[in-house]
N, C-alpha and C positions, 0 to 999 in steps of 0.2 A: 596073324593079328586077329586078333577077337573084336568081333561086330558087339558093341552096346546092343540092347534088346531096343527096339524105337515102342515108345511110349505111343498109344492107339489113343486119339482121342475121341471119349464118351458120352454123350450128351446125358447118359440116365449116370449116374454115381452107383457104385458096388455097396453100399453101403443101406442097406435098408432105411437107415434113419433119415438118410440124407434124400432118398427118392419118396418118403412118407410128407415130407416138406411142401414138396405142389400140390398135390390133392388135401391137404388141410390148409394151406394157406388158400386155395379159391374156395373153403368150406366156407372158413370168417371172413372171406368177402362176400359171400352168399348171405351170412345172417347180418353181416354190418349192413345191407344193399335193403335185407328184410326190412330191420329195425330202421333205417331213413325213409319206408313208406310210411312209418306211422306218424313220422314228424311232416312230411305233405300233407298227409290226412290232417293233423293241427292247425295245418294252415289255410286250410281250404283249396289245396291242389290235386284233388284227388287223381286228375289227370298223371302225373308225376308217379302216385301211388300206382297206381297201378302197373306204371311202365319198369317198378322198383320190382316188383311184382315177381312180372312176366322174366326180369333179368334173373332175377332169383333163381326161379325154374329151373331155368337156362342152366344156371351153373350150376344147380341140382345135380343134371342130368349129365354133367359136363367133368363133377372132382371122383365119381363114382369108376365113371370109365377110362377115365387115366389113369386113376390107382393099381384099376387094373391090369391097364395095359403096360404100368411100366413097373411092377408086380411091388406097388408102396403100399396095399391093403395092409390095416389095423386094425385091431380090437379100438384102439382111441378114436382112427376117424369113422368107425363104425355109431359107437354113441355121438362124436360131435357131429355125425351129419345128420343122427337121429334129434340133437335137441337145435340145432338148425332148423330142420323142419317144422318145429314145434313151433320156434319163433318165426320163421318166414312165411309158412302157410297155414298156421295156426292164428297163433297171436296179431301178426301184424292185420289181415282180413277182417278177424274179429272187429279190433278198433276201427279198419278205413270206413267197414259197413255201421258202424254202429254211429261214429264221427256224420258220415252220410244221410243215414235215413233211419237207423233202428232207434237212436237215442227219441227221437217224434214219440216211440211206442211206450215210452216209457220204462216200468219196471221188466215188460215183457220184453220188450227188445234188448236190456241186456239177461235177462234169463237166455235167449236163444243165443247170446255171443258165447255165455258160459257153456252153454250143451255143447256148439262147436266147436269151442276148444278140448273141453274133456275130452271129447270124441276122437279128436286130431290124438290126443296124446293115447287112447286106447286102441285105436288102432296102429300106431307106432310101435308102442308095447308092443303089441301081436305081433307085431313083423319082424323083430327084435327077436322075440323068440322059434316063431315057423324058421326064420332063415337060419337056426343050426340045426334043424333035422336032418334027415339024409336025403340024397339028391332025390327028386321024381318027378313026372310028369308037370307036378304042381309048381314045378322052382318056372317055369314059363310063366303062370299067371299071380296075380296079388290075391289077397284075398280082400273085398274092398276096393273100393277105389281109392288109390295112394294119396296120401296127402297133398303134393304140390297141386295134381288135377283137382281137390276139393277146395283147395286156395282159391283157383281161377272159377271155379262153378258158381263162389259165394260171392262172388265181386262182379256175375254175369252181369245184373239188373244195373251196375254202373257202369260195365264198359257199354252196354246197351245204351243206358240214358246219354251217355258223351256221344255215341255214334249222329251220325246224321239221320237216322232212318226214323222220319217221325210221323210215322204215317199209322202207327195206332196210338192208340190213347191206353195207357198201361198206368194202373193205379200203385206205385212202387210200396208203398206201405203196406199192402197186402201179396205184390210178387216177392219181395224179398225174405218174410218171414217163412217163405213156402222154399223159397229155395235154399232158406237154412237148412229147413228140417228135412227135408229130401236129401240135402247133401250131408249132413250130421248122420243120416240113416244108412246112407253109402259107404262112409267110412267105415264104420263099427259091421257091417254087413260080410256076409261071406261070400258076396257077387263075384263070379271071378273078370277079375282085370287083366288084360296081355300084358304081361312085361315087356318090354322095348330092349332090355339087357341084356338078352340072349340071341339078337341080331347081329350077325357076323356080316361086315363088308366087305365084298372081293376091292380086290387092288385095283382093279381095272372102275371102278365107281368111288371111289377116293374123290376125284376130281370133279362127279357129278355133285357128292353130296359137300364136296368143302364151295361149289358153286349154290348148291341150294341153299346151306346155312347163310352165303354172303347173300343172295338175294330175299330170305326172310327177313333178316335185317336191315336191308335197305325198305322194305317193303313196310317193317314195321317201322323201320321213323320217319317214312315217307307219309304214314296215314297217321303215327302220333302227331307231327309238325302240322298235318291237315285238317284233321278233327279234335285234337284234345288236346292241342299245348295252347290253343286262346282262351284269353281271359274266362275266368268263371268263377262263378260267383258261388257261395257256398247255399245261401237261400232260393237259386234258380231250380236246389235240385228236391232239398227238404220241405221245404215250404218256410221253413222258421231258422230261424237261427241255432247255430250246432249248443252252444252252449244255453 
């Protein structure tokens, strides 16, 4: 009698197309998750914004390393996570700061949203191209600092402003155009940056780090529900009204 071959079941699919599927479908929840911080920032919930933000990152750093790991790298989700970034840590920052405090500055404050969007997309470029050279020392660091870190840089002065620490008197109209342009100058920059992508996890710390991710997020909506999901007003933080 002849044994049927038993069908092994696979959680990753043999089929490249089919395992390309997860790491592009959390890309367009990354830029869908972008583009709804811009619509908090319309509404004066910057709080929200920025928690859109921080999720973003998150899944930044999250559709890269599965791709890998369950070998669905593409040429497509290469550019779509490249123009993801553009919208998530690019674009949407632009607006929450500008919705926030830069619009005050008037024509100069959006002058400084355009430099750091440019900049976001020039240095994307660059990376787009460095990352097919051939392997070296340098595939370890960025050149710049990557786009999502120049997201969270340029939104400092507002997770700042929502925190409770009000024990200096900081004139936001003057720290924030500073911290455009310091971070606009980062990006475009040939600083080197560690890459995080080239860290391998033993087995045995699996269970450390899928514990540290759950307790960062307990951590992070323990302190967004604390300090930044109450009420606020859009004029406590500009002085005037956004429009």
């Amino acid at each position: 009698m002849i044994e049927q071959p038993k069908n092994n079941l696979k959680i990753v699919p043999e089929k490249k197309s089919a395992r390309m599927l997860l790491p592009n479908m959390l890309t367009l929840i990354g830029v869908c998750i972008g583009l709804t911080s811009i619509r908090f920032a319309l509404s004066g919930e910057f709080h929200l914004a920025i928690i859109a933000i921080i999720f973003a990152a998150l899944i930044d750093g999250l559709d890269g390393r599965i791709a890998r790991m369950i070998k669905g790298t593409s040429k497509v989700g290469k550019e779509l996570d490249s123009l993801t970034d553009m919208i998530s840590f690019g674009v949407a920052p632009a607006f929450i700061m500008y919705f926030w405090m830069l619009n005050t500055l008037g024509k100069f404050g959006w002058l400084l949203s355009l430099i750091y969007v440019i900049c976001v997309a020039l240095r994307l470029a660059r990376f787009n191209i460095s990352s097919n050279q051939e392997p070296s020392w340098r595939d370890n660091f960025f050149e710049g600092v990557p786009s999502p870190a120049g997201g969270i840089l340029v939104l400092s002065p507002l997770i700042f402003s929502l925190s409770d620490f009000n024990y200096l008197n900081i004139n936001y109209q003057i720290v924030t155009p500073i911290f455009f342009i310091v971070t606009s100058y980062l990006l475009i920059s040939k600083f080197p940056t560690y890459s995080f992508k080239k860290i391998i996890i033993p087995r045995k710390a699996t269970i450390f780090l899928l514990f540290g991710i759950i307790l960062f997020f307990g951590l992070l909506l323990a302190w967004a529900s604390a300090s930044i999901t109450g009420p606020i007003s859009v004029e406590s933080f500009s002085g005037s009204p956004i429009f």
